[in-house]
mmCIF file as Biopython writes it, N, C-alpha, C and O atoms, coordinates in Angstrom:
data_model
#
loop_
_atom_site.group_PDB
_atom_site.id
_atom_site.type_symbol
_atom_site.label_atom_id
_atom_site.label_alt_id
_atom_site.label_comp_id
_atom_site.label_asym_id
_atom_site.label_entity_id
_atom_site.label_seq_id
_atom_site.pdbx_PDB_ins_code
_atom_site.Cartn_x
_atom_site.Cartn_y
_atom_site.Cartn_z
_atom_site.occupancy
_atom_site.B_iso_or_equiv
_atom_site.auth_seq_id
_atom_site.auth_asym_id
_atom_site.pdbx_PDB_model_num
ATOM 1   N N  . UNK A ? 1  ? 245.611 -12.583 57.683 1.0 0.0 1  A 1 
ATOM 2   C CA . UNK A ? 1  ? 245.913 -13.547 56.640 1.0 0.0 1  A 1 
ATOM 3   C C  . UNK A ? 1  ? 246.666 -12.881 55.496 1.0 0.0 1  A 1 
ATOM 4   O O  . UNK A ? 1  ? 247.255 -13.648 54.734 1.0 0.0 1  A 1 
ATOM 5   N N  . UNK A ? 2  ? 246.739 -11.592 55.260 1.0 0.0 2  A 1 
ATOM 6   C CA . UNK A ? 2  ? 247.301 -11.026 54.130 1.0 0.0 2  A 1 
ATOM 7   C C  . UNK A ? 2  ? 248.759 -10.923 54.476 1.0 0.0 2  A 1 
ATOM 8   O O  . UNK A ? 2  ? 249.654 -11.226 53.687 1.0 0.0 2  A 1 
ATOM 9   N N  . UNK A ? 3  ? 248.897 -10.608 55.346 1.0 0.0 3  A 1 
ATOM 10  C CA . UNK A ? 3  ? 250.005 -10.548 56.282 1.0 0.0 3  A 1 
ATOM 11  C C  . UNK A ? 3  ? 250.756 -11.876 56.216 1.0 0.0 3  A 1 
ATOM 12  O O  . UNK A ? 3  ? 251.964 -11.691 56.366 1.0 0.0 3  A 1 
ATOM 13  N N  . UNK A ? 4  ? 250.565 -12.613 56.115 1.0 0.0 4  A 1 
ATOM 14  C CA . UNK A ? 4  ? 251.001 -14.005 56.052 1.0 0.0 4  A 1 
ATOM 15  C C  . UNK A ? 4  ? 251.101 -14.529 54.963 1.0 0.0 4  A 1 
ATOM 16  O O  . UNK A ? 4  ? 251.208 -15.755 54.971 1.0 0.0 4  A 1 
ATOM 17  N N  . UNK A ? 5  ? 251.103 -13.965 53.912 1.0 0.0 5  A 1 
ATOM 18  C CA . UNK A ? 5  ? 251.067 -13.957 52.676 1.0 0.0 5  A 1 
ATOM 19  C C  . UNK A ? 5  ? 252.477 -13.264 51.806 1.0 0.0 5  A 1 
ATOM 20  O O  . UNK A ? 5  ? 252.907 -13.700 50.738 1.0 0.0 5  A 1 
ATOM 21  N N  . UNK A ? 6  ? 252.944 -12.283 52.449 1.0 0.0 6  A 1 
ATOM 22  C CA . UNK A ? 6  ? 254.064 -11.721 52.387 1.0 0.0 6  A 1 
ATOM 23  C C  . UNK A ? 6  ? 254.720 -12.454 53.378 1.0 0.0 6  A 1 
ATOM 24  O O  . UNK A ? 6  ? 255.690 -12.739 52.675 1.0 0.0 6  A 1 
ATOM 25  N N  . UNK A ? 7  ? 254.985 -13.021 54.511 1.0 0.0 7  A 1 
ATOM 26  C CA . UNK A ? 7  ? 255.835 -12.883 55.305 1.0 0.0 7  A 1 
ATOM 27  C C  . UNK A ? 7  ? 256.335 -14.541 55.295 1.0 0.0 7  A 1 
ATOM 28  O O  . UNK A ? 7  ? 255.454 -15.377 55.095 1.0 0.0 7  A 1 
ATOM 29  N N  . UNK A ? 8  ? 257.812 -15.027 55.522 1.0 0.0 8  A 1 
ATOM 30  C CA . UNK A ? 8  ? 258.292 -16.195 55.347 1.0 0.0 8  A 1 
ATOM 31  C C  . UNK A ? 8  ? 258.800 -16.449 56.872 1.0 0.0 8  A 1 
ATOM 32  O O  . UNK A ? 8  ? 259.654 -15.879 57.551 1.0 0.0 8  A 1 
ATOM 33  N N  . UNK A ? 9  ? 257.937 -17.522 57.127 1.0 0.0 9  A 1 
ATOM 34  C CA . UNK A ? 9  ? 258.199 -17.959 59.109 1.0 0.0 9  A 1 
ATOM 35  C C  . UNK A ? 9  ? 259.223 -19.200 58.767 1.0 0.0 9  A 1 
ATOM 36  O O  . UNK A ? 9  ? 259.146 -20.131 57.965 1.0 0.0 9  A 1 
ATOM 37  N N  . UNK A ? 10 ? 260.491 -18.695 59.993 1.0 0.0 10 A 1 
ATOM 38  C CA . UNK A ? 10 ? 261.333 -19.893 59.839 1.0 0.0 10 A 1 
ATOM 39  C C  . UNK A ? 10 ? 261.527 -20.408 61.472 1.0 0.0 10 A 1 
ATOM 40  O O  . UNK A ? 10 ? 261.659 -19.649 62.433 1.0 0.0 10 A 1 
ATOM 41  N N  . UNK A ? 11 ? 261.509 -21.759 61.508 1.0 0.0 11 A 1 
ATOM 42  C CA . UNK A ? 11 ? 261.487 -22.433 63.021 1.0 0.0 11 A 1 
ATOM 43  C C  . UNK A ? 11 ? 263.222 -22.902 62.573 1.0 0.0 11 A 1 
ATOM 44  O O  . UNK A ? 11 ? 263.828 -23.263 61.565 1.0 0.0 11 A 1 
ATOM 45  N N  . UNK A ? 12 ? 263.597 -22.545 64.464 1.0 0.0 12 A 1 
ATOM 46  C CA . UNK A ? 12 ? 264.989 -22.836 64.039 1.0 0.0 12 A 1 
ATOM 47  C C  . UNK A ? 12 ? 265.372 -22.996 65.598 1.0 0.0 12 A 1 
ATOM 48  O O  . UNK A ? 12 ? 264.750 -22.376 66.460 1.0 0.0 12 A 1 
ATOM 49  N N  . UNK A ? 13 ? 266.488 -23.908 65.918 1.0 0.0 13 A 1 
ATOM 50  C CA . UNK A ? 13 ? 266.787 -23.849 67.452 1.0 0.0 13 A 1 
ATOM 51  C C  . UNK A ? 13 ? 266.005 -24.953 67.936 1.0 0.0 13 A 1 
ATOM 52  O O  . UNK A ? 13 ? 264.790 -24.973 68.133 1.0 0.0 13 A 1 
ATOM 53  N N  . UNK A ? 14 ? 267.000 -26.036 68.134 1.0 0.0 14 A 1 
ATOM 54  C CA . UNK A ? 14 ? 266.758 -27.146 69.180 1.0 0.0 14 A 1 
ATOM 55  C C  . UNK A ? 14 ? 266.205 -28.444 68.158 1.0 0.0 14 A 1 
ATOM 56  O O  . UNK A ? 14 ? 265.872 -29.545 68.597 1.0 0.0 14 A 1 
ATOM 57  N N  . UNK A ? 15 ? 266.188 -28.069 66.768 1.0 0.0 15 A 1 
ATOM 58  C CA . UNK A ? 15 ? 265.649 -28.832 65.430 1.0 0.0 15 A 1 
ATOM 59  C C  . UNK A ? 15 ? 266.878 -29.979 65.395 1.0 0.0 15 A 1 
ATOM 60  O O  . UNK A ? 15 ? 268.069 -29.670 65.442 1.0 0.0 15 A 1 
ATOM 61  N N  . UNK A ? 16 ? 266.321 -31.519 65.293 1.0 0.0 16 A 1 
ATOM 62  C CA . UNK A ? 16 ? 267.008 -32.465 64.917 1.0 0.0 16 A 1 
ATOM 63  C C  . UNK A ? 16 ? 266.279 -33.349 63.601 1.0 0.0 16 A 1 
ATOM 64  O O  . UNK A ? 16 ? 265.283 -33.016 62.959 1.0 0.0 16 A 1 
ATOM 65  N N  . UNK A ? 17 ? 267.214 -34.709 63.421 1.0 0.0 17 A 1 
ATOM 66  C CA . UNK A ? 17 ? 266.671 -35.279 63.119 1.0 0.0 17 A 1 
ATOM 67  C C  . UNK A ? 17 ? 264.974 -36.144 63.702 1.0 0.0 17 A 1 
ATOM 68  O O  . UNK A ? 17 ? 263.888 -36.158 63.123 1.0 0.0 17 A 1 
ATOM 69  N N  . UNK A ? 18 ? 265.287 -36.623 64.723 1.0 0.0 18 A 1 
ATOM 70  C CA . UNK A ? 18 ? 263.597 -36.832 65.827 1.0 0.0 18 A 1 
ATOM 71  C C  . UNK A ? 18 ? 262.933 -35.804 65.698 1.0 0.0 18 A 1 
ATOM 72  O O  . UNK A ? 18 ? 261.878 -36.052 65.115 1.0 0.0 18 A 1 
ATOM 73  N N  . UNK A ? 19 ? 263.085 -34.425 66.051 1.0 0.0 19 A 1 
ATOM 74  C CA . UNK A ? 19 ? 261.878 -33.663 66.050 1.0 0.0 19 A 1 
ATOM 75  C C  . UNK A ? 19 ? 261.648 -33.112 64.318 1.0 0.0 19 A 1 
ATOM 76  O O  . UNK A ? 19 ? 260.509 -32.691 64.115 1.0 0.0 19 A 1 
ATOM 77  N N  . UNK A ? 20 ? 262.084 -33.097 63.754 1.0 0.0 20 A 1 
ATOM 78  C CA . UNK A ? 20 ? 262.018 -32.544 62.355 1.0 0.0 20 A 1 
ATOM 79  C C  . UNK A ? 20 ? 260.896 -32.600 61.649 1.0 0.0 20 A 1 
ATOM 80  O O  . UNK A ? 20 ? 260.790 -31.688 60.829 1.0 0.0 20 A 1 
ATOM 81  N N  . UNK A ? 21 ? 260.149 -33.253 61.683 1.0 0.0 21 A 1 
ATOM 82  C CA . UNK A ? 21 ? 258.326 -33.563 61.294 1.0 0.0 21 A 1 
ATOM 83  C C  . UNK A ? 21 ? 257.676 -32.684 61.479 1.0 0.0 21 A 1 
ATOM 84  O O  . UNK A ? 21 ? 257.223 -31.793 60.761 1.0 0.0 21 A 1 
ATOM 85  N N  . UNK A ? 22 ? 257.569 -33.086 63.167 1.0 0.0 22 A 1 
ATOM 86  C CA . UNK A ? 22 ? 256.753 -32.307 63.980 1.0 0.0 22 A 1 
ATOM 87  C C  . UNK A ? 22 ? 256.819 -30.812 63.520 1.0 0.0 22 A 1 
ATOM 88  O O  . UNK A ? 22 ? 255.690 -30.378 63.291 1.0 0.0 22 A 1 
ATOM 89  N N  . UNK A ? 23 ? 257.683 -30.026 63.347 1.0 0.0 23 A 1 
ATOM 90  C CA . UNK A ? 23 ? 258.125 -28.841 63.200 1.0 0.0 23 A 1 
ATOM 91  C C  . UNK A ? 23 ? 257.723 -28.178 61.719 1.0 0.0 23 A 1 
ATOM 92  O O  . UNK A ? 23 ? 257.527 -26.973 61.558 1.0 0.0 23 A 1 
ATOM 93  N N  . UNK A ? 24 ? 257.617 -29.405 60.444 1.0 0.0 24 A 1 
ATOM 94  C CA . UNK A ? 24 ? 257.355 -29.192 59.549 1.0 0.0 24 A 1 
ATOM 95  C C  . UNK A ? 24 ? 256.132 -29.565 59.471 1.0 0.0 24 A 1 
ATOM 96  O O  . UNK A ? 24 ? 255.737 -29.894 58.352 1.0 0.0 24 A 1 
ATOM 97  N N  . UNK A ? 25 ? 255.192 -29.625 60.605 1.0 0.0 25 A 1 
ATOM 98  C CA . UNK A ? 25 ? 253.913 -29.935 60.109 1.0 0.0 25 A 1 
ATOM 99  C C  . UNK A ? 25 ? 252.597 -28.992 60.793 1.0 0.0 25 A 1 
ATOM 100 O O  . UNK A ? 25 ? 251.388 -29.125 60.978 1.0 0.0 25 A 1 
ATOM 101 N N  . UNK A ? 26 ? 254.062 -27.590 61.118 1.0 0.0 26 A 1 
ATOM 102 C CA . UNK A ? 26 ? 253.445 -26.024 61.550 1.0 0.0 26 A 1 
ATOM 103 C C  . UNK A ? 26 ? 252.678 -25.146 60.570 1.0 0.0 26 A 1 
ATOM 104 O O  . UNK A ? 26 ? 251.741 -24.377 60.357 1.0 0.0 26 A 1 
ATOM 105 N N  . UNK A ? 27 ? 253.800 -25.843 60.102 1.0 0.0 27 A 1 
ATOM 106 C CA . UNK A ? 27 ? 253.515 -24.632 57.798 1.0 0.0 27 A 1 
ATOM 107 C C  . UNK A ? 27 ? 254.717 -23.757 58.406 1.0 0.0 27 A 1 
ATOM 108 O O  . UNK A ? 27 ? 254.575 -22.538 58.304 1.0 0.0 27 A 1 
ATOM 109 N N  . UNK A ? 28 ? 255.573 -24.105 58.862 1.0 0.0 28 A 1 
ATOM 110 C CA . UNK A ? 28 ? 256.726 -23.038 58.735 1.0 0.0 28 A 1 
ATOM 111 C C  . UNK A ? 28 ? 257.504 -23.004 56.997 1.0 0.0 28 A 1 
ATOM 112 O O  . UNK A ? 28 ? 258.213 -23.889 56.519 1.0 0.0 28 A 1 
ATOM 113 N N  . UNK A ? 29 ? 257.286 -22.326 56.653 1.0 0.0 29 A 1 
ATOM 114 C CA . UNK A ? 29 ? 258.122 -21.848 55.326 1.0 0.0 29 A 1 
ATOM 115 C C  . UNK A ? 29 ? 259.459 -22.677 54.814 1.0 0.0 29 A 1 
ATOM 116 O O  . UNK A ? 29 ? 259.785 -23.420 53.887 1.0 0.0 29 A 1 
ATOM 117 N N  . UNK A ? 30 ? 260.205 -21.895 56.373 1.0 0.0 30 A 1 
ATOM 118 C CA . UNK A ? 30 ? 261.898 -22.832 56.686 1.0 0.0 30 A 1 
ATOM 119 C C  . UNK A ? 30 ? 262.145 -23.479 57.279 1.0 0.0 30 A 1 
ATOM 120 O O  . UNK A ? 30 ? 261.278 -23.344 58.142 1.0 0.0 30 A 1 
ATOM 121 N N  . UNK A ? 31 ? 262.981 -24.522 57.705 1.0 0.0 31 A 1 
ATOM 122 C CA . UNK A ? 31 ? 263.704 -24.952 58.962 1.0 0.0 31 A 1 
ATOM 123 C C  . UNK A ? 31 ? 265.079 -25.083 58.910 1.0 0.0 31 A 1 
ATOM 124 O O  . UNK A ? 31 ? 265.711 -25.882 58.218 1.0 0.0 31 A 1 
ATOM 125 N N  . UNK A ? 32 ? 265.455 -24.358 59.584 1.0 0.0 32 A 1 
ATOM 126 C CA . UNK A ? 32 ? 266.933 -24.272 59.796 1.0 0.0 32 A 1 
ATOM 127 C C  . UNK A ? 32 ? 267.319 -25.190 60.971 1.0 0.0 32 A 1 
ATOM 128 O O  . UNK A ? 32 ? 266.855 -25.001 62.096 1.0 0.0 32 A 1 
ATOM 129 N N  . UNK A ? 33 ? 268.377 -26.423 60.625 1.0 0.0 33 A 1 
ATOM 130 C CA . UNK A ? 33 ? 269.162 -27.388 61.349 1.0 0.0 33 A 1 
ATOM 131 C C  . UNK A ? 33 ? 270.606 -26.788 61.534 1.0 0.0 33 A 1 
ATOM 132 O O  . UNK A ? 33 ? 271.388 -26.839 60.585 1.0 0.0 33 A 1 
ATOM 133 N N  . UNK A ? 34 ? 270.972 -26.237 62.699 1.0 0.0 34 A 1 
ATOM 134 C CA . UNK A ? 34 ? 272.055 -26.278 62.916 1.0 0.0 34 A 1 
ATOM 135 C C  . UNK A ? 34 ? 273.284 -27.269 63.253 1.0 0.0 34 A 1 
ATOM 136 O O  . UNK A ? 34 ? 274.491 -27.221 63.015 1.0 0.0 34 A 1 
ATOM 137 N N  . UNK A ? 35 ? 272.218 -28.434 64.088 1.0 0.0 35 A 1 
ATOM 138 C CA . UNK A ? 35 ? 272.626 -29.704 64.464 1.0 0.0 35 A 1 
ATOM 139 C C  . UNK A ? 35 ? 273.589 -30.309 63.338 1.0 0.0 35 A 1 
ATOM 140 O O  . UNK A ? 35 ? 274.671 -30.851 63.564 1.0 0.0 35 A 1 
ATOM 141 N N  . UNK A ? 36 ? 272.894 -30.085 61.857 1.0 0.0 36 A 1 
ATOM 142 C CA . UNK A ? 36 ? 273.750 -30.855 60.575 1.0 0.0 36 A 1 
ATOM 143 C C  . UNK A ? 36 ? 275.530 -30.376 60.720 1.0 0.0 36 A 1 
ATOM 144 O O  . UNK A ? 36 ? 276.348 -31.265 60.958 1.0 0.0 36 A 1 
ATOM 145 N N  . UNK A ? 37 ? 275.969 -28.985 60.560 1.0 0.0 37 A 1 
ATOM 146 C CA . UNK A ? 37 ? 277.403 -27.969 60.777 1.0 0.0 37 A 1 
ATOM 147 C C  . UNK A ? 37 ? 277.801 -28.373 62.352 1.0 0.0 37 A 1 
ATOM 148 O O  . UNK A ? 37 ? 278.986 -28.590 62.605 1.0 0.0 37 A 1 
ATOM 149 N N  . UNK A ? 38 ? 276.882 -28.461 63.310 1.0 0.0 38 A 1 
ATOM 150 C CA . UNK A ? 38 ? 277.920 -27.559 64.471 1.0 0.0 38 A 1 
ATOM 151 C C  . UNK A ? 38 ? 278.376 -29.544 65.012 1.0 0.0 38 A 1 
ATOM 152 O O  . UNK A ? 38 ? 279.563 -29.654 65.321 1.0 0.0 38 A 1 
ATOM 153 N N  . UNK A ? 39 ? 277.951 -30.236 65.061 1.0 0.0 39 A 1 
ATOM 154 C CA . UNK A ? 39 ? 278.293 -31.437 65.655 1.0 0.0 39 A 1 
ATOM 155 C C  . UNK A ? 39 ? 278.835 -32.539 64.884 1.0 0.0 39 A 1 
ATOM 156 O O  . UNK A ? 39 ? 278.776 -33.722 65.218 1.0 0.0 39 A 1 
ATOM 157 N N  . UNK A ? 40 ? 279.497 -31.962 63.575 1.0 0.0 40 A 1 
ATOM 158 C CA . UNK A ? 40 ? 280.615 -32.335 62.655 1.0 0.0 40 A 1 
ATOM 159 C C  . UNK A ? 40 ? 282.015 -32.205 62.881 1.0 0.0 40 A 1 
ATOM 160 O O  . UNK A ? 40 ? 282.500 -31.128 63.227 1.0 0.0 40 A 1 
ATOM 161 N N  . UNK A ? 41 ? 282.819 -33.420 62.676 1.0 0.0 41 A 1 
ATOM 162 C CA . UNK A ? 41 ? 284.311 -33.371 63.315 1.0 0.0 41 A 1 
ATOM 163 C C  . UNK A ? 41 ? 285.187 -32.868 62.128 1.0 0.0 41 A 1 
ATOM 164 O O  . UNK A ? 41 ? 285.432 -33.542 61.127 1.0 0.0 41 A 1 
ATOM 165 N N  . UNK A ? 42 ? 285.634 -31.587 62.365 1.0 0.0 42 A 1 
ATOM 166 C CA . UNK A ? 42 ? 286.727 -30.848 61.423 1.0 0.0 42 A 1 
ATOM 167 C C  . UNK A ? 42 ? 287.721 -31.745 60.934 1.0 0.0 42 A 1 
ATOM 168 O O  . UNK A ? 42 ? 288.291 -32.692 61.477 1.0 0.0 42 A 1 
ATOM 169 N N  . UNK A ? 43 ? 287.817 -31.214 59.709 1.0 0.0 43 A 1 
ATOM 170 C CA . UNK A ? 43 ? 289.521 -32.197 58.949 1.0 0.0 43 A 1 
ATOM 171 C C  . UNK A ? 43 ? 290.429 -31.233 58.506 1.0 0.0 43 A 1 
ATOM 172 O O  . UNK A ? 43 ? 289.910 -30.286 57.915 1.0 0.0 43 A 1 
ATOM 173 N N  . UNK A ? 44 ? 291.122 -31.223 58.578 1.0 0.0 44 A 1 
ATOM 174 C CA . UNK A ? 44 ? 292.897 -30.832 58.185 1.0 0.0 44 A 1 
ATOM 175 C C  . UNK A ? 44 ? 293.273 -30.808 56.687 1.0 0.0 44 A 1 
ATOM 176 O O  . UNK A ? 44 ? 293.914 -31.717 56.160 1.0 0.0 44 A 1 
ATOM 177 N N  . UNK A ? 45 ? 292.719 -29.427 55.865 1.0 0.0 45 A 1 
ATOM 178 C CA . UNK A ? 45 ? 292.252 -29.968 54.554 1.0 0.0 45 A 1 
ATOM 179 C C  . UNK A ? 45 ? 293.022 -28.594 53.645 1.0 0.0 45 A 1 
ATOM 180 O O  . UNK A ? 45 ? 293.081 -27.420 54.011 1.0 0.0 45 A 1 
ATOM 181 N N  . UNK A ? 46 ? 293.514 -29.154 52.476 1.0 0.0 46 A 1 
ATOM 182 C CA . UNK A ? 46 ? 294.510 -27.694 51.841 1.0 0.0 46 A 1 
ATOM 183 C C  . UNK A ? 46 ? 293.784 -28.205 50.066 1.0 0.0 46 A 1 
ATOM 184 O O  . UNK A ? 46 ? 293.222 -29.243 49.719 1.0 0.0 46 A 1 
ATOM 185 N N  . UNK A ? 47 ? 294.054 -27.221 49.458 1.0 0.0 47 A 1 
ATOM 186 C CA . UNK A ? 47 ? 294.115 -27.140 47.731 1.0 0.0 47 A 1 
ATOM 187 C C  . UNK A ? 47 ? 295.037 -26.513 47.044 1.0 0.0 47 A 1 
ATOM 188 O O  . UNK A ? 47 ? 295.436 -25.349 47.036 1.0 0.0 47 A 1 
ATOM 189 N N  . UNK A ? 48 ? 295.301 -27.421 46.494 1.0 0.0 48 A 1 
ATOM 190 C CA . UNK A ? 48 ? 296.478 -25.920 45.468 1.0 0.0 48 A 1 
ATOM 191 C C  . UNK A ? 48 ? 296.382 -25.917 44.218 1.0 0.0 48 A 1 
ATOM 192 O O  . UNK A ? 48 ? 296.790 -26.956 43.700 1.0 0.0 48 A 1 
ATOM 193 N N  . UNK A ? 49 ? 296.030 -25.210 43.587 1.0 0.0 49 A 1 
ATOM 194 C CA . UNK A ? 49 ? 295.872 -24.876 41.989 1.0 0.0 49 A 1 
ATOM 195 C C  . UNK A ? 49 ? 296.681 -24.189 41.602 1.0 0.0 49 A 1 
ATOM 196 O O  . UNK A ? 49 ? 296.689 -23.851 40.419 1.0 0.0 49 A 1 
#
């Protein structure tokens, strides 16, 4: 238990919107969604200052 006290557990991999609860109702610290970045459609995008 002391051990767990220092240490920050992150669940990550295969995390969506549907399972996202479930996952947060481990006591994981983090959850990392990759699903949000990788299954987003790129745009064609410039700035100029």
């Amino acid at each position: 238990q002391k051990l767990r006290n220092k240490v920050k557990l992150e669940a990550s991999g295969g995390i969506n919107s549907k399972n996202i609860s479930k996952y947060g109702q481990t006591g994981v610290d983090i959850i990392s969604v990759g699903s949000i970045t990788n299954s987003v459609k790129g745009i064609d995008m410039s700035l100029e200052i």
